[in-house]
N, C-alpha and C positions, 0 to 999 in steps of 0.2 A: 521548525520546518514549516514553513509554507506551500499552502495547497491551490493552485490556483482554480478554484468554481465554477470559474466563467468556462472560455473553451480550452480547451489543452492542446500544445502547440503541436501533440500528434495525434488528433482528433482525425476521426476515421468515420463520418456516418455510412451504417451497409441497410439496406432495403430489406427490411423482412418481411415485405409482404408475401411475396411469392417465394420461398427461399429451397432448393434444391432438394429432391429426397435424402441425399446422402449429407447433403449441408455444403455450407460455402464457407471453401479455404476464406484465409483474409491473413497479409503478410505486412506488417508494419516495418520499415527500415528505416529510421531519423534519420537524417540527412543533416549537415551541419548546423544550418540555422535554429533546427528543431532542438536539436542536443542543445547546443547554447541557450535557449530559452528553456528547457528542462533543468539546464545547472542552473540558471537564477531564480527559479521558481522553487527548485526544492533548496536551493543555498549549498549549492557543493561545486569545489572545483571545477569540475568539469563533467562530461557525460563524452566516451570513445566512443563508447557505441550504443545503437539500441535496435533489438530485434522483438517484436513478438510473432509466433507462428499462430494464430488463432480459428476456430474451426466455429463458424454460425449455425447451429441446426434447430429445426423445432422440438418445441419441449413438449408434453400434455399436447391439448387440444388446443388452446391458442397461444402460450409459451414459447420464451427462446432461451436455449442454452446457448450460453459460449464456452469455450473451455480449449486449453490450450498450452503453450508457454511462453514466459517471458524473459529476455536477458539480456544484460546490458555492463558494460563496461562502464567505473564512475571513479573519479578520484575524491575525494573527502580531505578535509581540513582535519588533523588530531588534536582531539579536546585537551590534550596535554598542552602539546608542542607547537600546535597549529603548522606541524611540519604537512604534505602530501602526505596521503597514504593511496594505494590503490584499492578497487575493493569490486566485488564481483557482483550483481544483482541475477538471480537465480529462480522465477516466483511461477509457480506452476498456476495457472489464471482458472477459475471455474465461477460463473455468475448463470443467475437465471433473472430469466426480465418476464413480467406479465405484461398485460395492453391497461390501460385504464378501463375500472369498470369490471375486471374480470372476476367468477366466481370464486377461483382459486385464490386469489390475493385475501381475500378476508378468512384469516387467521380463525380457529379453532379455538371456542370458549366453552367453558364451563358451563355446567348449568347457573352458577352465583353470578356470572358473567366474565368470569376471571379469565385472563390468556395466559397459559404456559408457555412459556419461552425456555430452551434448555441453552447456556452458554458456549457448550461446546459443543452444539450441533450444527448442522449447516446452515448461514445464513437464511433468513426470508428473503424470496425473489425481491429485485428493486422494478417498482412502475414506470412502467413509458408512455408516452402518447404518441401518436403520430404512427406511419410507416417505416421509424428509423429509429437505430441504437447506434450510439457514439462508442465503437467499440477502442478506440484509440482513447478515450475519456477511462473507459477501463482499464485499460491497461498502464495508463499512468496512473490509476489508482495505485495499482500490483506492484507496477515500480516503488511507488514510494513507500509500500509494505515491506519491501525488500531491503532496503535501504537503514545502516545499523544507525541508531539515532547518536549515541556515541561511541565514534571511531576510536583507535586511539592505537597507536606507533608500537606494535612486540618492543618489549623494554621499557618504555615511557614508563615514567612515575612521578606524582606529586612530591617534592621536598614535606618532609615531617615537618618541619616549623620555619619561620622566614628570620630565623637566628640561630648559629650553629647546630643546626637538625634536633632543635629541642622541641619537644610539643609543647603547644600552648594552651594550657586546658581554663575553660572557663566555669560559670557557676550550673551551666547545660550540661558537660561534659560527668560535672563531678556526680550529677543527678543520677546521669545514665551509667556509670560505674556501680552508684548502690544499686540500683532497682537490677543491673548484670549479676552483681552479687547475692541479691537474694532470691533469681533463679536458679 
């Protein structure tokens, strides 16, 4: 899958300089051309639909949360069959963005100078500069987190072997039988 870098065709810049005490709605709706460049960027049939409902407020003292949801209707190619399938993108959005420069972006060290990172904690905020966050760049992140990497058709199956459904085992195969066998 392909991630396009550059700008995302539902690119959304919102001003966070002044941004609302209660924060600022922000409602993405693709529109055909945007879908069509969303299916050749990520490599999938198509894209129905795409909504995210996203909410901008301040985070900390100079911090922005976004958080929200995103969903989208996509059809997918199956790795079996390469038949359609349909498939549903469902991905509840949550990001924090710092300013550049800010105190809270530098991570929490040790005294040896080591950073603790826990894997299944919440991400580290991403840095921005300027007065503006691409929140339409985020959310085609979330998209494509949503998005199953291999589809594949209820029922589809690989044929055992490409000669009367024999398997063909090779000198890999026979390897991974013993070392099976003396678990």
């Amino acid at each position: 899958m392909k991630l396009n870098v550059e700008q995302s065709p539902i690119s959304h810049a919102v001003s966070v300089a002044r941004l609302p005490q209660k924060g600022m709605p922000v409602t993405i709706d693709a529109d055909e051309a945007q879908r069509a460049a969303l299916a050749r960027a990520h490599e999938l049939v198509s894209v129905g639909s795409l909504r995210a409902d996203l909410l901008v407020t301040s985070w900390k003292r100079d911090g922005i949360k976004v958080s929200g949801r995103l969903q989208a209707q996509i059809v997918q190619s199956c790795i079996v069959t390469l038949e359609p399938i349909d498939a549903t993108v469902d991905e509840e959005v949550s990001a924090l963005f710092l300013p550049e420069g800010s105190k809270l972006a530098l991570p929490d060290a040790l005294e040896n100078g080591e950073i603790l990172l826990d894997a299944a904690g919440p991400d580290s905020p991403e840095i921005f500069s300027g007065d503006t966050i691409d929140v339409g760049k985020l959310a085609e992140e979330f998209f494509s987190l949503g998005i199953d990497p291999y589809p594949r058709k209820s029922g589809a199956s690989l044929q055992a072997g490409a000669e009367g459904g024999e398997e063909k085992r090779g000198p890999l195969f026979e390897k991974l039988q013993a070392l099976r066998k003396k678990l």
